[in-house]
Each structure stands twice: as C-alpha cells, then as structure tokens.
C-alpha positions in Angstrom: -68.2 -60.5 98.1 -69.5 -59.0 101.3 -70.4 -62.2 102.9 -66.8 -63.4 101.9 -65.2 -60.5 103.9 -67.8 -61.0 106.6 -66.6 -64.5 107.0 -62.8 -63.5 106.8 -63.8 -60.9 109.4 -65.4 -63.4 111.8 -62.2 -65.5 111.7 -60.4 -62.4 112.8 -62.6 -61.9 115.7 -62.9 -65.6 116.8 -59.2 -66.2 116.8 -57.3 -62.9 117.3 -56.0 -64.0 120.8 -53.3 -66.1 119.2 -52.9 -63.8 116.4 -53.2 -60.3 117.8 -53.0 -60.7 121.9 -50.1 -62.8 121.7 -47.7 -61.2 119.8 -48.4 -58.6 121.7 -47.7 -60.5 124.7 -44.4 -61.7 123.6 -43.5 -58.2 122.9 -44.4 -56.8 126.1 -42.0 -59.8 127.5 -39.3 -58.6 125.2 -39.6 -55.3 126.2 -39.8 -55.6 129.7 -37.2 -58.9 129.5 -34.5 -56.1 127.6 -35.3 -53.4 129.8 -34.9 -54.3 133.5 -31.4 -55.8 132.9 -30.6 -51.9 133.1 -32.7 -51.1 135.5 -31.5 -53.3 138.0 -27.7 -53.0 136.9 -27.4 -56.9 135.7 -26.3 -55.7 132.3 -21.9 -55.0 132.5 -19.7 -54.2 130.2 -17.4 -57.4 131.1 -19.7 -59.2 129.7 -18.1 -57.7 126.4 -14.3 -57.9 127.5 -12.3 -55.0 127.1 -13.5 -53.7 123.3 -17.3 -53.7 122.6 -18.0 -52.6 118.8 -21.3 -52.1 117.4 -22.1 -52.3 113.9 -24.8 -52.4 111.2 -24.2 -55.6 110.7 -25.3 -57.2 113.8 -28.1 -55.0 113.7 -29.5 -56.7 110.0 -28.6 -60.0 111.6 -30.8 -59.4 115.2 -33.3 -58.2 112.5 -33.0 -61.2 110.4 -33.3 -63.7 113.5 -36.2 -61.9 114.5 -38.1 -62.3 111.4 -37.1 -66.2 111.4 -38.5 -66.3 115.2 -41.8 -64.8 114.5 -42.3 -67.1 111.5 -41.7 -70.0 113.5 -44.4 -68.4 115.8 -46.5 -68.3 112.5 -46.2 -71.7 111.4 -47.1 -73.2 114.9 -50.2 -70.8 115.6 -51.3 -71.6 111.9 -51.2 -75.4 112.2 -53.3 -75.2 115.3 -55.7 -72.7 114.1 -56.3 -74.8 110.9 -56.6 -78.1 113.1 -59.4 -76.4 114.8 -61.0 -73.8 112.5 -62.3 -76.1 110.1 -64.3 -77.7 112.6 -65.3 -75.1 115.4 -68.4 -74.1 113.8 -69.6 -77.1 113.9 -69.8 -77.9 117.6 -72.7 -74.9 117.8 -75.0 -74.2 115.1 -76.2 -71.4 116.5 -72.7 -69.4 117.4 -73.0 -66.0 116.5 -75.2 -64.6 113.4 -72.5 -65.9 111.2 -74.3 -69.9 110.9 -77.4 -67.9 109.1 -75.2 -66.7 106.6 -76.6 -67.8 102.9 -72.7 -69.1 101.8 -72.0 -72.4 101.0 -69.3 -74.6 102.9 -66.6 -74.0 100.1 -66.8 -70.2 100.5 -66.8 -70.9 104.5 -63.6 -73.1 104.3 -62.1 -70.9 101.9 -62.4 -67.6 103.8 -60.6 -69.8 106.6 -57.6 -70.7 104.6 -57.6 -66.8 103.4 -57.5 -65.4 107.2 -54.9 -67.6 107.8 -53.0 -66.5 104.3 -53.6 -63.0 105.1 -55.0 -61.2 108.2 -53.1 -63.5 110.4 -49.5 -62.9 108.5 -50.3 -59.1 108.4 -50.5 -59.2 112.1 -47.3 -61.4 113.0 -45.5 -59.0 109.9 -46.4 -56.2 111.9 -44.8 -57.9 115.3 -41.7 -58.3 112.9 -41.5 -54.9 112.4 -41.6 -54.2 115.9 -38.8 -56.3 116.6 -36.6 -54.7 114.0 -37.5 -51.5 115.6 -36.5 -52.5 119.1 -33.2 -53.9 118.1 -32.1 -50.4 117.1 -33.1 -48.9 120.6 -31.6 -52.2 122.2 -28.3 -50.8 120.4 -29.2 -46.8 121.9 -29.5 -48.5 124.8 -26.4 -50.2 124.9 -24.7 -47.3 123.7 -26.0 -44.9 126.2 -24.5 -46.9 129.3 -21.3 -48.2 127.4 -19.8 -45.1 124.9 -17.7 -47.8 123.8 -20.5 -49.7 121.8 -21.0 -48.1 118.6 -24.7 -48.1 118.0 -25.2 -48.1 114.2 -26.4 -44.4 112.6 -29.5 -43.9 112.2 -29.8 -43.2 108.9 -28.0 -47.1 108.2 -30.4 -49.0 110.2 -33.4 -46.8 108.7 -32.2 -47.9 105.3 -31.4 -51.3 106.3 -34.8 -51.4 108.4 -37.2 -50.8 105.4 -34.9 -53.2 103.3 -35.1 -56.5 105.3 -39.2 -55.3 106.1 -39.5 -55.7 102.2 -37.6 -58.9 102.0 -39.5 -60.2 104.6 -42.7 -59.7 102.8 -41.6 -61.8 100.2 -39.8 -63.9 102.5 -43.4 -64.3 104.7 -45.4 -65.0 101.4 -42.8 -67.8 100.6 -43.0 -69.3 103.3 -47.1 -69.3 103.5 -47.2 -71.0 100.0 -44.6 -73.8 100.7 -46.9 -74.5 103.3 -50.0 -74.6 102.2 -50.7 -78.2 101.4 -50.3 -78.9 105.1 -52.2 -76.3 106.7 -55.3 -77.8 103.8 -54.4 -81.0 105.1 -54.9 -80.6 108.5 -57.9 -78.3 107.8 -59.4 -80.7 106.0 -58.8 -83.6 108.8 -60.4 -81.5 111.3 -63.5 -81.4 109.4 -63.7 -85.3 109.9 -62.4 -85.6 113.2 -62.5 -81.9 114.9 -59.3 -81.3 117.2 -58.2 -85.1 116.5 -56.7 -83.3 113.5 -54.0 -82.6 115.4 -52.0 -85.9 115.8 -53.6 -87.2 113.0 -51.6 -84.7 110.7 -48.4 -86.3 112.0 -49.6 -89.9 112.2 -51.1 -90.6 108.9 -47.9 -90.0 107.4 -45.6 -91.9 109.6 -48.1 -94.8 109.3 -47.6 -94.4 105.5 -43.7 -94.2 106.0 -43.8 -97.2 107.8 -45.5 -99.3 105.3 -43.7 -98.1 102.2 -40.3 -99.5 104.2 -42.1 -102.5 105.4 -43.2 -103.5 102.0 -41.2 -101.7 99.8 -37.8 -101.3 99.0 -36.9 -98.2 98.1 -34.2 -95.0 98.8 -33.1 -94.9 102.6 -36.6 -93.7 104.7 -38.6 -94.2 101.3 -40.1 -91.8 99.2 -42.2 -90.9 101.2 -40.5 -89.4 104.2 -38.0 -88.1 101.8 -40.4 -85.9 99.8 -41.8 -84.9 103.6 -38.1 -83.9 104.9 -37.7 -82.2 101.4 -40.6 -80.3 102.3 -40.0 -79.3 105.6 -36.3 -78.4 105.1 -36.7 -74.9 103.6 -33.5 -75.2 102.3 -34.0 -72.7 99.7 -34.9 -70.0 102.1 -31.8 -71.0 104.3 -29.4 -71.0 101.5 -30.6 -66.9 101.1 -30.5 -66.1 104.5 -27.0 -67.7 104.6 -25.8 -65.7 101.5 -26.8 -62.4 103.3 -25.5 -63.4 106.8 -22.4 -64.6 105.9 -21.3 -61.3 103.7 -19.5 -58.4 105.4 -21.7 -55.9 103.6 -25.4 -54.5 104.4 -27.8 -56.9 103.0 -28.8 -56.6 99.5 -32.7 -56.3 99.1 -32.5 -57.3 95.1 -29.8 -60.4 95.8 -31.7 -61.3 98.5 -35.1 -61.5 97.1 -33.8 -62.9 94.2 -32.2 -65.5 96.3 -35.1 -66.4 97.9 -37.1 -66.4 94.5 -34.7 -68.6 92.7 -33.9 -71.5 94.8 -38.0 -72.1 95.2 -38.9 -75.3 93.6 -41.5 -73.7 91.9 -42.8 -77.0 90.5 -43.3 -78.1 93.9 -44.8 -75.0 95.1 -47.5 -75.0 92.2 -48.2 -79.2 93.0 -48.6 -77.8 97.1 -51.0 -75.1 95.8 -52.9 -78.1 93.6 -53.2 -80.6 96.6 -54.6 -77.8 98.8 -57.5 -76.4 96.2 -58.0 -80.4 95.9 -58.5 -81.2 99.9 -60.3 -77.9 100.4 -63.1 -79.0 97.7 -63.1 -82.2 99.0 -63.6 -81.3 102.5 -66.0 -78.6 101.5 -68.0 -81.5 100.1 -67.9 -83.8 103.1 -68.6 -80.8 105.5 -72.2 -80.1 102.8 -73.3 -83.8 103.2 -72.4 -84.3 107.1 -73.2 -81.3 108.8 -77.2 -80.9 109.3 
C-alpha cells in the first residue's frame, strides 16, 4: 500500500504544473483581469442602463458556469496527461528513485489512472471553490462603486456557496467516470506509441467511422460515431444544470443531485468502467513484455 501511494505521490510531483500551477495561474488572471477594470475606471454603470439589480440568482448561475469552465479545464489537462503519463517513464529508466520500485506495471498504470481520478480533481475542485468565492466579492465589488447593484446577502450566497460545492462533487465524480474509458484508452495508446497517443485517440475512431459507412449500411453516421456523440454529449448532466438554471428559485442541492444521478445511463457508465479495467490490464501486459 505504501509503494501505491508513493507512486500516486510521484504523479503529483511530476505533473503538478498543469494541475496545481495552472489553476493557479488562471486565477491570478481572473483576479487581476476583474480587478483593474476598477482600478483604472473602465468599469461604468451605463454599461447596466439606468436599473442594475443584483440577485442570488445570478450569483448560483456565475457559480455554476464556473464549475462547468474548470471541468472543461479538467477534461483537456486529463486527456493530455493520460496521452503522456503512461509512457513518460519509459523514455528514462533511471528518472528518479521511483524506476527501482519493486511494483509491477499494473500497479504503476493504475496509480496513474488513480492520480488523475483523484489528486488531480481535488486540485481543480479546490480552483472551483475559488471561483465561487470570488463571484461574491465580484458582486461586493460591484456594489461598492454602484449602490444600485444589490449584491446578494451574505448569509444567501454562504448557503448557496456550500450547496452548489456539494453538487459539484458529485457533479465532478460524474463526470470523471463517464470518461473513463477514454482517458484508459488513450493511456493505453501511449504505452505503444508514447505522445503519438494523442492524434491517434481521435484517428482510430474516425478511421473506424469511415469504414463502417463505407461498407456498411447502417443509422445516419453509423453506430459507431453515434455511440461516440452519445458519449460525448453529456446530455444528462446538461438536462440538470438546465433544470436548476432555468427555475426562479435558489438551486436545490437534493433536485439537483438527484437530477444529475437519474439521467446517468448507468448501464453505460458500468460498460466505460469495464472497457477501462480491460485496456489498463492489457496495456499493463504489453508495457511487462516491451519495456526492458
């Protein structure tokens, strides 16, 4: 178990610049980019019109958007830390003490897909958390030039603060399990042809579209890139974020969660979590017999 959290730990260290010193790059741009507007007097209030009205509600929604941002930030960081990770050990036998480590290649590959699972989310959640923060003093700040701007109370965006932070641990989790399967696939292709895993991900697929519609006749785009848009639409997340968006009320933790829980096609998410054990012991096997 210790060389397991060693491992986990190395990942952390080898990789924290896209994990750990760019979010907190980002959010020294959106300070300073939210900031200076007042400082140098480019923020008006006729860029409101003659009533400016603050309210809870816009403050859950700037959360909410800021919570879909980061995961974007998430999935794209993932993806390329998977095309590479699975590989990068390889290039230099002798990086770090971590090589001499008595573990076998499916505990190494698997402490990679748990860093990204785990440490790496905990560190963009806690970015989120940020941002939800700073879109209440964004509204104090507001409120502080233009009286007419009512910044929500404290006590509202507190409750509404910790609500949508919950959600969006579910929400994060959700979202890490759907895609599993492609952040095993590409971690798997970079164990056969390192940072080529990259366009390959995309490639092999279309290549596979293309000869399903050449040779097959099937639904419009074939079964294949239908089951791949299926995957890639996160349509059930997007029909709960909708639901909460589009009420007048504060946003329900339990309706939302449920939400979220409910539309998953949980068959589908088990099958995602089947192909990825699958490519992870199969590329664990490849990586035992190829690398000396």
């Amino acid at each position: 178990m210790k060389s397991f959290v060693a491992l986990v730990k190395r990942e952390y260290l080898e990789h924290r610049g896209a994990f750990l010193y760019g979010p907190l790059l980002i959010i020294g741009l959106l300070v300073a980019g939210t900031v200076m507007p007042f400082l140098v007097g480019r923020f008006r209030a006729d860029y409101f019109g003659d009533q400016i009205e603050g309210t809870l509600k816009f403050y859950e929604v700037a959360f909410i958007a800021a919570i879909g941002g980061w995961t974007v930030y998430l999935i794209i960081t993932l993806f390329f830390y998977y095309a590479d990770a699975f590989s990068a050990d390889k290039r230099n036998n002798a990086m770090l003490f971590w090589k001499s480590m008595p573990v076998s290649d499916l505990k190494i590959l698997s402490s990679k897909m748990t860093a990204g699972l785990t440490v790496f989310p905990a560190l963009v959640f806690a970015a989120m958390l940020f941002s939800g923060a700073w879109a209440y003093v964004m509204a104090l700040m507001v409120h502080a030039q233009f009286p007419l701007f009512a910044a929500p109370d404290f006590l509202a965006a507190f409750n509404s603060f910790w609500r949508l932070g919950l959600v969006a641990i579910v929400f994060l989790a959700l979202v890490l399990l759907w895609i599993a399967p492609l952040l095993a696939w590409v971690g798997a292709l970079s164990t056969v042809v390192g940072r080529w895993a990259m366009p390959l991900a995309a490639l092999i697929p279309a290549i596979l579209v293309l000869l399903e519609n050449v040779f097959f006749k099937g639904p419009d785009g074939g079964v294949i890139f239908n089951y791949l848009r299926y995957r890639a639409d996160f349509a059930w997340a997007s029909n709960a974020v909708r639901n909460q968006i589009l009420t007048l009320g504060p946003v329900d933790m339990v309706r939302f969660t449920a939400d979220l829980l409910s539309h998953v096609n949980w068959v589908q998410m088990v099958a995602g979590w089947a192909f990825a054990v699958v490519v992870i012991v199969l590329a664990s096997e490849y990586r035992r017999r190829t690398l000396d």
